[in-house]
C-alpha positions as CSV (number, residue, x, y, z in Angstrom):
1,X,28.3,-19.1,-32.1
2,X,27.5,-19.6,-35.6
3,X,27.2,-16.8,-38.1
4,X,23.9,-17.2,-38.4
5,X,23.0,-16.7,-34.8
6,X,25.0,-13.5,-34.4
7,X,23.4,-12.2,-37.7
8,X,20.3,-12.5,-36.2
9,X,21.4,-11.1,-32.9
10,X,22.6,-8.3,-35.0
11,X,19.4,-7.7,-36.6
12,X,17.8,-7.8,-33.2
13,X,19.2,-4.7,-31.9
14,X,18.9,-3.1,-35.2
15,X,14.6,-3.5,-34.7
16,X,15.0,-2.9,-31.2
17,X,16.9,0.9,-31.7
18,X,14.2,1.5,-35.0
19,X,11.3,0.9,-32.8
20,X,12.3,3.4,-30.6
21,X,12.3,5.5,-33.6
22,X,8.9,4.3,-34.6
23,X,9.7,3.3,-37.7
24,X,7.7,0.5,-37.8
25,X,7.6,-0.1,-41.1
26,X,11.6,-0.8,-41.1
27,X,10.6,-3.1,-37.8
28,X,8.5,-5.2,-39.6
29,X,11.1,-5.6,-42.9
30,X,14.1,-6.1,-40.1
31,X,12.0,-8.7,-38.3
32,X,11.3,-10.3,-41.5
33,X,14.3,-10.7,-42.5
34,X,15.3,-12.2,-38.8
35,X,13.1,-14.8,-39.4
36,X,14.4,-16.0,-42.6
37,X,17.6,-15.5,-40.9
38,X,16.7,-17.9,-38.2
39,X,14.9,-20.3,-40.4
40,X,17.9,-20.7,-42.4
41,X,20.0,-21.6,-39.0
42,X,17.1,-24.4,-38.1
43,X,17.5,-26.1,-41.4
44,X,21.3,-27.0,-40.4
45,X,21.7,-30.5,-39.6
46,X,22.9,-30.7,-37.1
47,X,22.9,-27.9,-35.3
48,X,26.2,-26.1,-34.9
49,X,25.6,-24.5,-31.3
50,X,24.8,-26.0,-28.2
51,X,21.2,-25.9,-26.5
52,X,21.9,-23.3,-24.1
53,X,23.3,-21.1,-26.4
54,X,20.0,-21.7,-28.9
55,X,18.2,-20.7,-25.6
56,X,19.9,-18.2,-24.8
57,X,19.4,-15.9,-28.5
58,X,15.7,-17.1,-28.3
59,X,15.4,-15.5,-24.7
60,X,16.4,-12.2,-25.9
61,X,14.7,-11.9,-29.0
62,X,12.2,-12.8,-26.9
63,X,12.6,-10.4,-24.4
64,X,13.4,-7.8,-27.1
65,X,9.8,-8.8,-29.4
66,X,7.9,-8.3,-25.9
67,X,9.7,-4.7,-25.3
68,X,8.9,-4.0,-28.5
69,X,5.4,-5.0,-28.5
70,X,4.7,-2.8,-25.6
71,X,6.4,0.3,-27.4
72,X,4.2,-0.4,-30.3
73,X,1.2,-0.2,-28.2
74,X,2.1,2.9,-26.1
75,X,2.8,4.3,-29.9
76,X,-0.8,3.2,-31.1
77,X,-2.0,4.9,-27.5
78,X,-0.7,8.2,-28.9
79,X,-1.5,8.0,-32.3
80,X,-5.0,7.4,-31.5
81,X,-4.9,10.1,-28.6
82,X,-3.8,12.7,-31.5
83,X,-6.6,11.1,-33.7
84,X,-9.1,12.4,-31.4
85,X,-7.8,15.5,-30.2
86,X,-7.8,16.8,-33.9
87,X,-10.9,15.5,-34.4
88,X,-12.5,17.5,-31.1
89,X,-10.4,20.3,-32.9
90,X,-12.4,20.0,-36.0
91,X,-15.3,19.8,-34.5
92,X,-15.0,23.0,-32.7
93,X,-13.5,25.0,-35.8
94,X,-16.7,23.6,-37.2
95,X,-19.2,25.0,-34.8
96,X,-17.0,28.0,-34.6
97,X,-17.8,28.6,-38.4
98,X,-21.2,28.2,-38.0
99,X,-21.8,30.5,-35.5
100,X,-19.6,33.1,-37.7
101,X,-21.4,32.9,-40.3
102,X,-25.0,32.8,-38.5
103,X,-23.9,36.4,-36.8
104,X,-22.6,37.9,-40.1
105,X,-25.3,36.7,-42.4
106,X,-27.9,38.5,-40.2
């Protein structure tokens, strides 16, 4: 397998373990770079590995991107869940200084 290939193979598992982190922001500079990686391998003429092997890395970072899609979902899911639990908890701090101060500026 050419260098290339493993390199991005490498940097596969390497966005794969970060977005179980949720550190997206490293997922999306990791995947970046993947992509040059791989566009770099396409440009060699011809290519240096057979078909099946080609298919074969694009089937798991495949497999990996729609893993990782579905984490980054189930992470927006909670985000936004914590979103509107503080806000309900604003909102009731809120009310709960109104009242205060309504009974204590009788």
């Amino acid at each position: 397998m050419h260098p290339l290939l493993i390199e991005a193979l490498n940097f596969n598992q390497k966005i794969f373990d970060l977005a179980e982190s949720e550190e997206w922001i490293q997922v999306e500079t990791l995947a970046t770079q993947r992509h040059q990686v791989l566009e770099n391998y396409f440009k060699l003429s011809p290519l240096p590995d057979a078909k099946s092997i080609i298919n074969d890395v694009a089937m798991e970072i495949s497999s990996n991107d729609e893993k990782i899609s579905l984490m980054m979902k189930q992470s927006k899911k909670s985000l936004i869940g914590e979103s509107l639990n503080l806000r309900k908890g604003d909102q009731a701090a809120k009310q709960y200084q109104q009242t205060f101060n309504q009974h204590h500026s009788l």
